[in-house]
C-alpha positions as semicolon CSV with decimal commas, in nm:
position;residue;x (nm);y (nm);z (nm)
1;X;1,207;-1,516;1,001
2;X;1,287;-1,525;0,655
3;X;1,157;-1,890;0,639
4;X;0,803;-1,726;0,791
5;X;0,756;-1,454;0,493
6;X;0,808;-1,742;0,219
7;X;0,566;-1,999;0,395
8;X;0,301;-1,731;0,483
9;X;0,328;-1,599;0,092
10;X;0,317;-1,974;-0,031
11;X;0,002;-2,041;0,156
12;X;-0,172;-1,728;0,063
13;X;-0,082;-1,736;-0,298
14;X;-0,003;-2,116;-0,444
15;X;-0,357;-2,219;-0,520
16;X;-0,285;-2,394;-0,874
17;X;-0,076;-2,683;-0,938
18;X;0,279;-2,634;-1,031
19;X;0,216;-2,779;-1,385
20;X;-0,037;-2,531;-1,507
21;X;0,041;-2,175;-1,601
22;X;-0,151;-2,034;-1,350
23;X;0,033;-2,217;-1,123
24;X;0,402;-2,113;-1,269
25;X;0,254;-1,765;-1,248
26;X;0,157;-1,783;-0,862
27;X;0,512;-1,945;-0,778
28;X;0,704;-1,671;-1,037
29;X;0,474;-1,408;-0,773
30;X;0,589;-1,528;-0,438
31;X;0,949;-1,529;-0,555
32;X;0,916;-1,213;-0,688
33;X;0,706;-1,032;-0,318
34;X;0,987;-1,206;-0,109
35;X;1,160;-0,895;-0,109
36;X;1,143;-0,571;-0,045
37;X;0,844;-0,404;-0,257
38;X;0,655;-0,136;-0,109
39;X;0,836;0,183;-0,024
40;X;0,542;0,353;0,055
41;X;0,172;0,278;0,074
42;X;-0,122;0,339;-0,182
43;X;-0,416;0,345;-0,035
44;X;-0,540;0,705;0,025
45;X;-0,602;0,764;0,440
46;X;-0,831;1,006;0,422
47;X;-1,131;0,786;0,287
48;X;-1,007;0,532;0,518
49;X;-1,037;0,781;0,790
50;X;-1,353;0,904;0,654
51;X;-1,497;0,549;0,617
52;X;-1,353;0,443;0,950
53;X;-1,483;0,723;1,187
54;X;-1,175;0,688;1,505
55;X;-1,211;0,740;1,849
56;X;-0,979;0,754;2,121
57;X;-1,087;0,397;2,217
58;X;-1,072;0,247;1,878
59;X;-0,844;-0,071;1,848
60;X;-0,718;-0,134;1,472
61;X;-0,611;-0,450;1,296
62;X;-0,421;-0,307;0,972
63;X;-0,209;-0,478;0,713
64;X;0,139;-0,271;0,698
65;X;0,281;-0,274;0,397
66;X;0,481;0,067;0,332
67;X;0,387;0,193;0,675
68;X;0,297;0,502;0,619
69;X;-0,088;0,467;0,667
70;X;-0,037;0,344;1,020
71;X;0,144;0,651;1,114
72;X;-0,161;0,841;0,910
73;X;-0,373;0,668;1,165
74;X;-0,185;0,757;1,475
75;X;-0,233;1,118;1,408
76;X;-0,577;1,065;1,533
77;X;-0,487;0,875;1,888
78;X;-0,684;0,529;1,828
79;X;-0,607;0,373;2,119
80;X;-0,404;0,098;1,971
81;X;-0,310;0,009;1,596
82;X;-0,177;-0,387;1,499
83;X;0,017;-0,399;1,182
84;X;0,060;-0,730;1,040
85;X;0,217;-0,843;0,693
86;X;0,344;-1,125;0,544
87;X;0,632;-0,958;0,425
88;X;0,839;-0,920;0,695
89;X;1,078;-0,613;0,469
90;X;0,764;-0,414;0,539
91;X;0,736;-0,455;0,854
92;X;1,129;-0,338;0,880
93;X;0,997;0,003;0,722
94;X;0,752;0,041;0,957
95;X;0,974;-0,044;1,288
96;X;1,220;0,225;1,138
97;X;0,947;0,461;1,089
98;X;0,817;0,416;1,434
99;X;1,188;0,419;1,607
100;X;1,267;0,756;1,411
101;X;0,915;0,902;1,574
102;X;1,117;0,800;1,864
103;X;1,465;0,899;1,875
104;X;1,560;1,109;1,612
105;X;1,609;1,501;1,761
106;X;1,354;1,662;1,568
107;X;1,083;1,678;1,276
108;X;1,326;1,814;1,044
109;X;1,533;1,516;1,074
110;X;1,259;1,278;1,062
111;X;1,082;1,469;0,738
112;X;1,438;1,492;0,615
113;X;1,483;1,071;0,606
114;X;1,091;0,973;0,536
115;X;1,027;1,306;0,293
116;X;1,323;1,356;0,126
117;X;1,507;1,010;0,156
118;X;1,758;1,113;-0,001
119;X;2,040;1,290;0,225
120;X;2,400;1,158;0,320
121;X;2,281;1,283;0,668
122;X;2,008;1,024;0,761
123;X;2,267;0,765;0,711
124;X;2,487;0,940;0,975
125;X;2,125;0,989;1,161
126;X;2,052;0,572;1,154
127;X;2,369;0,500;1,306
128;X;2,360;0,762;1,575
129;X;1,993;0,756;1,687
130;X;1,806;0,489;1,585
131;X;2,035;0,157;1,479
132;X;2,068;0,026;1,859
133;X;1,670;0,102;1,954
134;X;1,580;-0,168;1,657
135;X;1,524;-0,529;1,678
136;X;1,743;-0,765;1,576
137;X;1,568;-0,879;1,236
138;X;1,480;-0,509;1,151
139;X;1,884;-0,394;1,242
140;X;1,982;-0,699;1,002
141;X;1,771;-0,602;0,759
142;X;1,895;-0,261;0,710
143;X;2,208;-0,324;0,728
144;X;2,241;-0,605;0,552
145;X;2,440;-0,551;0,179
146;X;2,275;-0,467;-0,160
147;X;2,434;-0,638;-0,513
148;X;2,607;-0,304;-0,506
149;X;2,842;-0,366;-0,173
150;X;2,604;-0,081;0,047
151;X;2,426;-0,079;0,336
152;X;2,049;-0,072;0,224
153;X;2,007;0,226;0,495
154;X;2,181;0,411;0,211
155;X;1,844;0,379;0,053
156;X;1,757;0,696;0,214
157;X;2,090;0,869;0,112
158;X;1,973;0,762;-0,260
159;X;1,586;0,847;-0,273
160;X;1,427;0,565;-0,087
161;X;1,142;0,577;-0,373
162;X;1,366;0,508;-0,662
163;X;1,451;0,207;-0,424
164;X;1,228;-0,141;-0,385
165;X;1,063;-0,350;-0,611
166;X;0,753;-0,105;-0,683
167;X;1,064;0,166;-0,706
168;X;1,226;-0,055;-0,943
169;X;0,908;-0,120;-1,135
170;X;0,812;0,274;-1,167
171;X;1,180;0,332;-1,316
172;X;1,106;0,064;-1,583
173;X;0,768;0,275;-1,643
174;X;0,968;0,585;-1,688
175;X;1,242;0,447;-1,881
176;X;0,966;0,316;-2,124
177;X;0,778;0,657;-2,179
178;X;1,134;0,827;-2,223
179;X;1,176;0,627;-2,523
180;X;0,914;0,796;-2,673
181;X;0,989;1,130;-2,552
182;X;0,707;1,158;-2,312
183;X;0,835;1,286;-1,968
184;X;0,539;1,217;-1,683
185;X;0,705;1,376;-1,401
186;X;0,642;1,710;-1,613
187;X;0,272;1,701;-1,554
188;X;0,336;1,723;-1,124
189;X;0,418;2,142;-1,193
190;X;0,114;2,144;-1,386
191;X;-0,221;2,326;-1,120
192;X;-0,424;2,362;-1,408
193;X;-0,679;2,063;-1,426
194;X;-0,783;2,133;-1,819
195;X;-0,443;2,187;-1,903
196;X;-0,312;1,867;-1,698
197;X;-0,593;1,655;-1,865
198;X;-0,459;1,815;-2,230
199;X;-0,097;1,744;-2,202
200;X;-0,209;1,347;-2,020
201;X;-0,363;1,335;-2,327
202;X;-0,088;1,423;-2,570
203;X;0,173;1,211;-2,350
204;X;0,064;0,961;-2,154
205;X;-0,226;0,893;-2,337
206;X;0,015;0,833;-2,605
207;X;0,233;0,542;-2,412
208;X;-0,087;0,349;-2,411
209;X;-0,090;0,344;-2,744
210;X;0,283;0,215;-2,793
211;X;0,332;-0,122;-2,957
212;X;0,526;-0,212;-2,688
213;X;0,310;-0,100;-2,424
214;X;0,006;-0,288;-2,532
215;X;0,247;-0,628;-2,625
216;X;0,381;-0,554;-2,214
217;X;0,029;-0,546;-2,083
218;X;-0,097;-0,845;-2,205
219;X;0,145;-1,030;-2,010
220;X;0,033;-1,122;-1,640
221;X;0,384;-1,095;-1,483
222;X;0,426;-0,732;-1,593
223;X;0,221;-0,618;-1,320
224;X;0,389;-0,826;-1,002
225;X;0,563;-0,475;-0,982
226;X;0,263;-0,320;-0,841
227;X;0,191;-0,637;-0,607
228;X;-0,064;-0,775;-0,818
229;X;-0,072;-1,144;-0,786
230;X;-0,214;-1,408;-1,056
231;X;-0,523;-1,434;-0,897
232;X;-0,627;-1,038;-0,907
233;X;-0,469;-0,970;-1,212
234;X;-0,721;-1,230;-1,352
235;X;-1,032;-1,101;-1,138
236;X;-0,922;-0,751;-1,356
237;X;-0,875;-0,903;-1,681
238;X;-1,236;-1,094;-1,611
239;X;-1,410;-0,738;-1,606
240;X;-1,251;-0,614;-1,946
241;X;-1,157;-0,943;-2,176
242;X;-1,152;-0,720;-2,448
243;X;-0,904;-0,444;-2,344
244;X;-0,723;-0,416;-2,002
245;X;-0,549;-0,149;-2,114
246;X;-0,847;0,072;-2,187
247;X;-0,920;0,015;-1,823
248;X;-0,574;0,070;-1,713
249;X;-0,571;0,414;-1,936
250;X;-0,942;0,516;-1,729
251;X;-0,781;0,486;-1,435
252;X;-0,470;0,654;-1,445
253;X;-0,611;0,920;-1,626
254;X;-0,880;0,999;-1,348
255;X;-0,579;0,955;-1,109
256;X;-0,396;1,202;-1,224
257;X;-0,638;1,478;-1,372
258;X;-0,922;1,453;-1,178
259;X;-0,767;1,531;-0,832
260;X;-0,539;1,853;-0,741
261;X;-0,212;1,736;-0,832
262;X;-0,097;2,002;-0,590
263;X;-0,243;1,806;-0,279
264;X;-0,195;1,444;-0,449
265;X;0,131;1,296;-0,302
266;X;0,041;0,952;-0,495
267;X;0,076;1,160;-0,816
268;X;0,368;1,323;-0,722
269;X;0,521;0,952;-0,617
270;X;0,387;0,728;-0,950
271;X;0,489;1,026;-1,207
272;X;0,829;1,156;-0,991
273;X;0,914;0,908;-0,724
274;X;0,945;1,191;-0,477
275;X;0,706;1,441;-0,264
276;X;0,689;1,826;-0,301
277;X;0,942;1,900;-0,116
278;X;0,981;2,235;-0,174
279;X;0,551;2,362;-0,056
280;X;0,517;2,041;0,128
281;X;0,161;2,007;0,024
282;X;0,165;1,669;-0,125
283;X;0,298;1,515;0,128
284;X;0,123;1,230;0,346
285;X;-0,016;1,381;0,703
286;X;0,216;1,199;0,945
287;X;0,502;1,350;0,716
288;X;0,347;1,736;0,850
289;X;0,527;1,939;1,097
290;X;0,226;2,017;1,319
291;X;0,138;1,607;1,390
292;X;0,503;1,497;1,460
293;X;0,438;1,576;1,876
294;X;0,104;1,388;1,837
295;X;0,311;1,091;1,679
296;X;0,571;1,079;1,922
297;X;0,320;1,109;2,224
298;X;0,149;0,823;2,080
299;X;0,402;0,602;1,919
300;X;0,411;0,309;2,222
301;X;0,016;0,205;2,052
302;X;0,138;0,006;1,783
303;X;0,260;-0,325;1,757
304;X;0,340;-0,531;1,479
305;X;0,391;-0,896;1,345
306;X;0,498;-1,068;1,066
307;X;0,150;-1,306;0,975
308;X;-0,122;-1,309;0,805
309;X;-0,492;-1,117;0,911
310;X;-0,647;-1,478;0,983
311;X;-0,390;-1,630;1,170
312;X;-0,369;-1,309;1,429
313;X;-0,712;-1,281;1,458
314;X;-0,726;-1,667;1,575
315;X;-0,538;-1,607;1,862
316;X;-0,721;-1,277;1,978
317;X;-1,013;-1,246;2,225
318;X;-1,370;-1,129;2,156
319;X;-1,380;-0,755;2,113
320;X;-0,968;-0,736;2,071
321;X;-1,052;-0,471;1,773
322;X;-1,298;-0,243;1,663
323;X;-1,157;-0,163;1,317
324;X;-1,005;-0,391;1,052
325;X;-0,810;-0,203;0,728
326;X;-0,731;-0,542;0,479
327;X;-0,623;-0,336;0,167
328;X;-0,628;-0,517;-0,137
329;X;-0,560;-0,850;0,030
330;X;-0,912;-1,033;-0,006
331;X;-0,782;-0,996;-0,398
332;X;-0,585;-1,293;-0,351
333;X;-0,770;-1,517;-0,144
334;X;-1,020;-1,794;-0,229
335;X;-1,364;-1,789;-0,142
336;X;-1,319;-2,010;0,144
337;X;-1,035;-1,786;0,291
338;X;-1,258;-1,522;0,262
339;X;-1,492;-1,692;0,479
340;X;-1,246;-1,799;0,726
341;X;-1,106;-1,448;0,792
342;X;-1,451;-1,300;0,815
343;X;-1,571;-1,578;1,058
344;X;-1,305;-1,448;1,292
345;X;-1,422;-1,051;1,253
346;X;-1,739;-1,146;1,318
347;X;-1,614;-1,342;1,657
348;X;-1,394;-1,065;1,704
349;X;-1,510;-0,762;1,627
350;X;-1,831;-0,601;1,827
351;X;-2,164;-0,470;1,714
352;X;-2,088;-0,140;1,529
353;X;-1,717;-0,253;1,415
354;X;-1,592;-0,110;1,084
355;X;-1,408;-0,288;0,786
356;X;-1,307;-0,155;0,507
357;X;-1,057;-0,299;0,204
358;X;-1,000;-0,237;-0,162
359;X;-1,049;-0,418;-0,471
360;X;-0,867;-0,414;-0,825
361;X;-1,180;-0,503;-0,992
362;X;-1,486;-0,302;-0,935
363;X;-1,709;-0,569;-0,731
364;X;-1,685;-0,661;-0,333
365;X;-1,553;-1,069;-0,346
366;X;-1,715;-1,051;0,001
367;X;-2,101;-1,050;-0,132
368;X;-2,049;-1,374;-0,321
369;X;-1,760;-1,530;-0,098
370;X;-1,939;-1,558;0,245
371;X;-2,233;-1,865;0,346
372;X;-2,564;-1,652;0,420
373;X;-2,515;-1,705;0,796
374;X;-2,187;-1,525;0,789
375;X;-2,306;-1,327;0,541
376;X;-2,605;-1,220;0,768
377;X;-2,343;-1,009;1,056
378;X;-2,223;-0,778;0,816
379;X;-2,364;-0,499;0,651
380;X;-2,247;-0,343;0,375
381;X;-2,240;0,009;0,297
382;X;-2,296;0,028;-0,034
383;X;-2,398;0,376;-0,102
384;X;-2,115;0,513;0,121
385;X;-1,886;0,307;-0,040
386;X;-1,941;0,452;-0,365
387;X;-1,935;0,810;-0,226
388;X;-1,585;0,745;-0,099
389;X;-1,442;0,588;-0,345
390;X;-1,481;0,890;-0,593
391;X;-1,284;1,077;-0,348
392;X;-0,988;0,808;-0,352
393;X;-0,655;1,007;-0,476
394;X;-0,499;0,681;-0,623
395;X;-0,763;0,614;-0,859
396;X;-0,621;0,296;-0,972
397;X;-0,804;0,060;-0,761
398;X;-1,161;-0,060;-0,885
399;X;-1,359;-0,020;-0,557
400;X;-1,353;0,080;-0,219
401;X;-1,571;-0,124;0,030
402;X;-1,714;-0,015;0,365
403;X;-1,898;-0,300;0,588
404;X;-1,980;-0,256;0,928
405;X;-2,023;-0,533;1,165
406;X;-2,431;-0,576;1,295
């Protein structure tokens, strides 16, 4: 298994030779994403929701990564949701999530390991209730020893999101801005928007301005923390040559004034690495009391693999899904992957099917990527689109994009 993640990331992200930077840089990425990065997911569920209008018969084809926006999903009863990855230590987040819907006693004890994370008791809970339901790779996985001699399950004794690479990565951030007296996690108490907006300003606005900062930014590699690969850090640094810190600095400022940082768990996560624990109103849905029956009523509807969108979709039959959720993953793909993975939707998925992904620049790689034919079975919702992506919580991406299938 571990042998699958590093070929599948290989073949999605090697695409320069070794002996150019580019190529150093791709190779430096796939060493760094063969581990375990996302502890949570960033894509905001209710514009996917929104933008992917459910049924009770709709069949989904989503990439995991944290897991938590398949659970999001299953609130609503789809009929069936596939999770793939390439990284199978995502996948082993999700297959705990989904066993804890299962067999742990109650909400409290499943909000207590998933919202909290960070309680001696959901160690004690993993070994009682949910160690022997898991698979073997998932069982290994967790259990397996950290440099520091634990159990990684004691990830969730420890604040599971001061934990994983993008964990790690947010730490770094936070170190950074305490050097310089700024204290982000500060502005999460903060309801007032004009107020928020004046003290981002006087502190955060600040960091960007930091020698250090600005020498950081300019170097690709300082973003594989957030997942970003060569290949979309360069689509982003394409759309502002002059400054990609300016654009960084738009983007996290909308993200965290423009939005009720009451309601916005992704704030709450970037600036404090927990939820709001104490009102549990910025908290992701599937984490809420009132859904957890729903959840457990419908937990048998998902299955997952560790693979990559094309290569499941090649071995599914005509009208297999209805709805396809690809993230930020057409970021890293060449145009000719592009095509290949559409090519497949289009076989797939039947007239009225919805797609919708993210992109770190601004601009859909799908209008320029696919051969008029292919292009021809897909329209794209442009005006929609644009409408949903102002409502996008984590404000950080460049563009949401909604195509449905003709």
């Amino acid at each position: 298994m571990a042998t699958d993640t590093a070929q599948l990331l290989r073949a999605a992200v090697h695409q320069s030779p070794l002996t150019s930077k580019q190529g150093v840089l791709e190779r430096l990425f796939t060493f760094y994403f063969d581990a375990f990065v996302y502890n949570q997911i960033w894509e905001d569920p209710e514009v996917d929701l929104a933008a992917l209008e459910l049924t009770p018969d709709s069949r989904i084809l989503t990439i995991s990564s944290g897991g938590c926006n398949v659970l999001n999903y299953l609130v609503h009863a789809p009929a069936h949701i596939t999770a793939v990855d390439l990284n199978r230590y995502h996948l082993a987040l999700l297959r705990l999530k989904l066993a804890a819907v299962r067999y742990l006693p109650d909400h409290e004890a499943f909000f207590r390991m998933f919202g909290a994370a960070n309680d001696l008791r959901n160690v004690k809970a993993y070994d009682t209730y949910l160690s022997t339901h898991l698979d073997d790779a998932t069982r290994a996985f967790w259990e397996g020893l950290t440099m520091f001699g634990k159990r990684r399950i004691h990830f969730f004794a420890d604040n599971l999101y001061d934990h994983a690479r993008n964990g790690f990565y947010l730490r770094f951030l936070e170190k950074l801005a305490h050097m310089m007296g700024i204290y982000p996690d500060r502005l999460v108490t903060l309801t007032d928007p004009s107020e928020r907006a004046q003290v981002f300003d006087a502190t955060i606005g600040r960091y960007f301005d930091n020698w250090l900062v600005r020498s950081l930014s300019k170097l690709p590699f300082i973003v594989f923390g957030l997942g970003i690969p060569p290949r979309q850090y360069e689509a982003m640094r394409r759309e502002t040559p002059e400054n990609i810190l300016a654009m960084y600095r738009k983007r996290v400022r909308r993200f965290v004034c423009d939005f009720p940082i009451e309601e916005n768990y992704f704030a709450w996560q970037a600036l404090a690495r927990r939820y709001d624990l104490e009102n549990r109103r910025a908290i992701p849905e599937y984490l809420k009391a009132e859904h957890f029956d729903v959840l457990r009523a419908n937990v048998s509807r998902v299955t997952t693999e560790v693979t990559s969108l094309t290569a499941h979709l090649r071995a599914q039959p005509a009208g297999a899904y209805d709805r396809f959720v690809f993230l930020d993953s057409q970021d890293w793909m060449k145009d000719d992957e592009i095509t290949a993975l559409w090519r497949e939707v289009v076989r797939v998925a039947p007239p009225g099917s919805r797609v919708i992904f993210r992109t770190a620049p601004e601009t859909s790689p799908v209008e320029n990527a696919l051969p008029p034919d292919l292009r021809a079975r897909v329209r794209y919702e442009r005006e929609q689109s644009a409408e949903l992506f102002t409502r996008d919580r984590f404000a950080i991406y460049g563009g949401f994009h909604l195509y449905v299938v003709n």
